[in-house]
C-alpha positions in Angstrom: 4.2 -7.9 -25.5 1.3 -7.7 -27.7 2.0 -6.7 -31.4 1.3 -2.5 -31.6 1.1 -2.4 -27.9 3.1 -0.6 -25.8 4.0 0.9 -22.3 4.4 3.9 -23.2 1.7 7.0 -23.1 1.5 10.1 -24.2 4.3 11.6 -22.7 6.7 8.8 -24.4 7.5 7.3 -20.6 8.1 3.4 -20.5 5.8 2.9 -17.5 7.5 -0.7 -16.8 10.7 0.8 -17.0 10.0 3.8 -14.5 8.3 0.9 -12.1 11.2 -1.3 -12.2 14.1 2.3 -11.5 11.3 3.4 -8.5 11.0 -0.8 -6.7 15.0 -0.4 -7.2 15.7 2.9 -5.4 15.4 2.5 -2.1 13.1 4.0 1.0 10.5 6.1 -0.4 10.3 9.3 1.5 7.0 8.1 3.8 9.5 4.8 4.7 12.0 7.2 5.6 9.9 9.2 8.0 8.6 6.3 9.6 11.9 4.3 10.0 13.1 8.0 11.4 9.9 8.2 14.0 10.5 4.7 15.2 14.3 5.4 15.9 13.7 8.6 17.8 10.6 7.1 20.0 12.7 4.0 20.6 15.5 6.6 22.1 13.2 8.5 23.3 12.0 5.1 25.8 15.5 4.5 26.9 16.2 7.9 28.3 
């Protein structure tokens, strides 16, 4: 890191740090939906 710089803005939030939690957590909620949409059309073929 750059002398003097850092990641953090106005609001004192690490931007890095909240990038690295949000690639750690999982489906986002548009993932979900579409994950859920492909499961009910694909039981939706077999019936």
């Amino acid at each position: 890191m750059v002398k003097g710089f850092s990641t953090k803005q106005y609001s004192n939030t690490d931007v890095e740090e909240v990038k690295r939690l949000n690639a750690n957590s999982g489906l986002s909620y548009n993932e979900a939906l579409q994950l859920l949409a492909k499961q009910y059309n694909e039981q939706k073929k077999k019936r």
